[in-house]
C-alpha positions in Angstrom: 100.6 120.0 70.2 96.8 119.9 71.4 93.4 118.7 70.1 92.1 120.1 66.5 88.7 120.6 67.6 86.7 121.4 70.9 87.5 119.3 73.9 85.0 117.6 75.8 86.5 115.8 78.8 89.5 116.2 81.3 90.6 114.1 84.1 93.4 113.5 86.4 94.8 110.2 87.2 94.3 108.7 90.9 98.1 109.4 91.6 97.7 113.2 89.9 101.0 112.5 87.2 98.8 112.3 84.2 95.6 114.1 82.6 93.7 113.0 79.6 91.9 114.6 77.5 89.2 113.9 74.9 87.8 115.6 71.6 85.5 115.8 69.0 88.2 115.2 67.0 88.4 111.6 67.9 91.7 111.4 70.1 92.7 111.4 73.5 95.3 113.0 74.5 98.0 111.8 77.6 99.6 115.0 79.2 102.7 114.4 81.8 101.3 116.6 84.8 104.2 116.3 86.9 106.1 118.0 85.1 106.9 121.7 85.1 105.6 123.2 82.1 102.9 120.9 80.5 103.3 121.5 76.8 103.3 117.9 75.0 101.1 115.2 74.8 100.8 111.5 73.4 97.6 111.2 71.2 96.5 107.8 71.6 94.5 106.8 68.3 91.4 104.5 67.4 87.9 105.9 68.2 86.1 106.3 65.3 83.9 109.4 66.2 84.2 112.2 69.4 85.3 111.1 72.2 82.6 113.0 74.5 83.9 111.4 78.5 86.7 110.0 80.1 87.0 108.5 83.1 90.4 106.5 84.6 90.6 103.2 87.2 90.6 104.8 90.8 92.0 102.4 92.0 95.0 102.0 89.1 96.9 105.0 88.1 97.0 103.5 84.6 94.3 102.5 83.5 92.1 104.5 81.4 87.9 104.0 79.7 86.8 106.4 76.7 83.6 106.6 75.4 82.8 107.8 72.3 79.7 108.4 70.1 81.4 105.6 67.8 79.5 103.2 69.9 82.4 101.4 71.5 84.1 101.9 75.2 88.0 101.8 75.3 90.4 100.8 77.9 93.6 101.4 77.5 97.1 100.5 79.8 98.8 104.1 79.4 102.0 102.7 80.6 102.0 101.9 76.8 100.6 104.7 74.8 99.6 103.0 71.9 98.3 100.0 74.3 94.3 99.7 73.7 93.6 96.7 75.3 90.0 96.2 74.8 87.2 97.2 73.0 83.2 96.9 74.4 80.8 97.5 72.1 77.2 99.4 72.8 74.1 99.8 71.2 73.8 103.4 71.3 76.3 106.4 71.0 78.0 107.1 74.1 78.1 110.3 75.6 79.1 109.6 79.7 81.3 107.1 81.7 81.7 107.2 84.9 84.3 103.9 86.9 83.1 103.2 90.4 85.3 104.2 93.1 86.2 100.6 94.3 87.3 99.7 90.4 84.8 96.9 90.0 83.1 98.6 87.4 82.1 100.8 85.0 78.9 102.9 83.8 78.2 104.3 80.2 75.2 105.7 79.3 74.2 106.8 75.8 72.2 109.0 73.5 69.4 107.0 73.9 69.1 107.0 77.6 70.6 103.8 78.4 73.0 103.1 80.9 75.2 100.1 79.6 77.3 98.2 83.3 80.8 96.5 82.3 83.0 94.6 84.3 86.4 95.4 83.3 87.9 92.8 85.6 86.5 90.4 83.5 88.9 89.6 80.8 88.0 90.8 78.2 85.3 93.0 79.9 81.6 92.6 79.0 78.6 94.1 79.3 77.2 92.4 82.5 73.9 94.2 82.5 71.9 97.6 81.2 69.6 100.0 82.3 66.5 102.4 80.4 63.7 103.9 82.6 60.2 103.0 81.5 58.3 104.8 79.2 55.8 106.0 81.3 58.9 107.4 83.6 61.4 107.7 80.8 63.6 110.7 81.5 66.9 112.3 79.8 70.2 110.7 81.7 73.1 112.8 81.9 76.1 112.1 84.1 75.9 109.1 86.2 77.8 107.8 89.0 78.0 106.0 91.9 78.5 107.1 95.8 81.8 105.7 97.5 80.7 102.9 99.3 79.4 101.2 96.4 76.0 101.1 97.2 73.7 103.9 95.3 73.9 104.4 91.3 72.8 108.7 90.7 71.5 110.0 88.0 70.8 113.5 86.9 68.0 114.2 84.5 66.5 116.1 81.8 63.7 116.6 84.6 65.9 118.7 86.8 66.1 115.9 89.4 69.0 114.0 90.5 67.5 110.3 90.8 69.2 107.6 93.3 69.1 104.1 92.3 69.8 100.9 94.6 73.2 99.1 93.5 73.3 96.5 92.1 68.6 96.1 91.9 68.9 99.3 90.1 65.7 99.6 92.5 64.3 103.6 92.4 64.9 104.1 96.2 65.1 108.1 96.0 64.7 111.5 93.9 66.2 114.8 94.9 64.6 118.1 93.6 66.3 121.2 93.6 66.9 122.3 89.9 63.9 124.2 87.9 65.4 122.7 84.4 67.6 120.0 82.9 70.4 118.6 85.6 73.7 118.0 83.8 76.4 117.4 85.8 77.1 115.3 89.6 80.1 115.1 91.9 81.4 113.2 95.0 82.9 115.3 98.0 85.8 112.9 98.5 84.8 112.9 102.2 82.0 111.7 101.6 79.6 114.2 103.0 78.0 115.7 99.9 76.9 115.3 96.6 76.9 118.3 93.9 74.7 118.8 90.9 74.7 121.5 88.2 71.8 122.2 85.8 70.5 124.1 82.8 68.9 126.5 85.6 72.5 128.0 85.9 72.5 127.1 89.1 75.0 124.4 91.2 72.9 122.3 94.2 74.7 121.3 97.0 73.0 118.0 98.9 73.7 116.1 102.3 74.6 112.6 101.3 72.7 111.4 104.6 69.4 112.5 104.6 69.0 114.0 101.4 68.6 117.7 102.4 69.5 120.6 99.9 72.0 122.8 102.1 72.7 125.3 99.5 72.9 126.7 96.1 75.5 128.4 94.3 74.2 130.9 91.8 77.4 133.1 90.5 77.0 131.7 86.5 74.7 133.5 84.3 74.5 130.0 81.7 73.5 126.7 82.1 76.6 124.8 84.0 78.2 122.2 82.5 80.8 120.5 84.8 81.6 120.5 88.5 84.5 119.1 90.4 85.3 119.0 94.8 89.1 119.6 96.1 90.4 116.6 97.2 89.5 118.1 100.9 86.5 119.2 99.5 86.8 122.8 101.0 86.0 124.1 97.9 83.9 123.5 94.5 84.9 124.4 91.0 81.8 125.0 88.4 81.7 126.3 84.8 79.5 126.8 81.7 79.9 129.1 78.6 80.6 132.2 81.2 83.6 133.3 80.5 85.1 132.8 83.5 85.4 129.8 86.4 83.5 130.1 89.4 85.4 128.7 92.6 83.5 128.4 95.9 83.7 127.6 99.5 81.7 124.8 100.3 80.7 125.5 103.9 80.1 129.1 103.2 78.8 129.3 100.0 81.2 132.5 99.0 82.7 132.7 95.5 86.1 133.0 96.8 88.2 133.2 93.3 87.1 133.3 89.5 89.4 132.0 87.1 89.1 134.2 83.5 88.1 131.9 80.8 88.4 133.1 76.5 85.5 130.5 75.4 82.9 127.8 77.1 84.5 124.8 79.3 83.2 122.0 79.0 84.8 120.2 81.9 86.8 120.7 85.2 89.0 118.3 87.5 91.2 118.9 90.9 93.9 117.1 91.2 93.4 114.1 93.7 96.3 115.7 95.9 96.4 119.7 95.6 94.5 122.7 94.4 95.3 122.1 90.6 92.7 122.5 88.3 92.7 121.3 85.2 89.9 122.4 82.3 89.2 122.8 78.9 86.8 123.5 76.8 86.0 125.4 73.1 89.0 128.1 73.2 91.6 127.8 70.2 95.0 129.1 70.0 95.5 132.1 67.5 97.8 129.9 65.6 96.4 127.6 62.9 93.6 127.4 64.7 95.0 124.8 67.4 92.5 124.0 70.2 93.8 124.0 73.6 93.9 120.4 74.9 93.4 121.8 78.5 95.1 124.5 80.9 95.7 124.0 84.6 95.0 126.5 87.2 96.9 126.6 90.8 97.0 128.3 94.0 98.3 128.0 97.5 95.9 127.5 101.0 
């Protein structure tokens, strides 16, 4: 059994043997990845309203954060499915969450534009500090996250930029212009060359980490992109909108070199940390009793 109603968010955990999954119909959804026909899932209960973003520990292959539009942050310990072990309230509805790679914290930003900083090895974790532009400079925030080393906080905009903060001064140190319209969506290269943005321009831009640079665009979707995701090797890129259909590049080239057939919009995309498995998921229901599909996983060989 999947979701009732359209997924939002899918992610892999660090050691690739789970996915969650998130809806608008309140749940998340545990998925055993390793094994060989992925079918059933645990639905662990509690948010009040959608669950729009998930995000789990990188550092811990069992814990997980939610963030829903019910105003609260969730982390659970999946090794017990029903285990929520604390709740963080915010003052706005959350729509992204993003866990920094070293596992000391976590980002939410909401509806109103405010970013919202928890320490969850704080027990029980708290809200150690929050973030809203100006309003002479206020912009739309979208996805959020930081870089590996722990040292820049990104943010991509309604503006079309992707804007790089000092961490932890939250000091403006740099803004990186490539998209012509609203900037949704960010990703790491896990080897730490590049950064990845996708924006309402239907285009994805790929940036050198280093000096800033745009290197290249990839411009294959015909709609406004939604989610991105790098290999683990990050040879290749995945990206997707309401197309019908997944685009998967080659980084270095540029090249679409496979497009994975889609029936509805997908809302988000994850490789596994270890292989070319891509999970996604999106609007598409089954044709029975109008079950949504909690997410589908895509594989092929080197």
């Amino acid at each position: 059994m999947g979701h009732t109603k359209t997924v939002r968010t899918v992610a892999w955990n660090c050691d690739g043997r789970k996915l969650a999954s998130g809806s608008v119909d309140k749940t998340v959804r545990l998925w055993e990845a390793d094994q060989e026909d992925i079918k059933y899932s645990v639905k662990l209960l509690g948010h009040e309203e959608s669950v729009d973003q998930l995000c789990w520990n990188p550092k811990s292959p069992y814990e997980l954060a939610t963030a829903s539009t019910d105003k609260s942050v969730r982390f659970w310990d999946t090794r017990d499915a029903k285990r929520c072990t604390h709740i963080v309230l915010t003052a706005g509805e959350n729509i992204n969450i993003s866990w920094s790679w070293n596992g000391d914290m976590v980002a939410v930003g909401d509806k109103d534009d405010k970013i919202s900083f928890i320490d969850p090895r704080q027990l029980p974790p708290v809200i150690t500090k929050t973030y809203a532009e100006v309003d002479d400079i206020r912009d739309e925030i979208n996805e959020i996250s930081w870089n590996h080393d722990f040292s820049m906080f990104f943010l991509t905009t309604g503006s079309g930029a992707i804007k790089i903060l000092e961490w932890p001064t939250l000091i403006p140190v740099q803004v990186l212009r490539g998209h012509t319209a609203n900037c949704y969506c960010i990703d790491f290269d896990p080897k730490q060359r590049y950064v990845a943005a996708g924006g309402a321009d239907a285009t994805v831009t790929l940036w050198d980490i280093q000096n800033g640079v745009c290197l290249r665009t990839f411009k294959e979707l015909q709609y406004p992109v939604r989610t991105i995701s790098f290999t683990h090797d990050g040879v290749y890129l995945a990206a997707a909108s309401e197309d019908e259909h997944i685009i998967v590049s080659n980084v270095q080239s540029g090249k679409t070199i496979f497009k994975i057939k889609t029936k509805a919009a997908t809302n988000s995309v994850a490789w596994h940390p270890k292989g070319y498995l891509l999970a996604f998921a999106g609007d598409e229901e089954t044709p029975i009793e109008k079950q949504y599909v909690g997410l589908k996983v895509f594989g092929f060989n080197d």
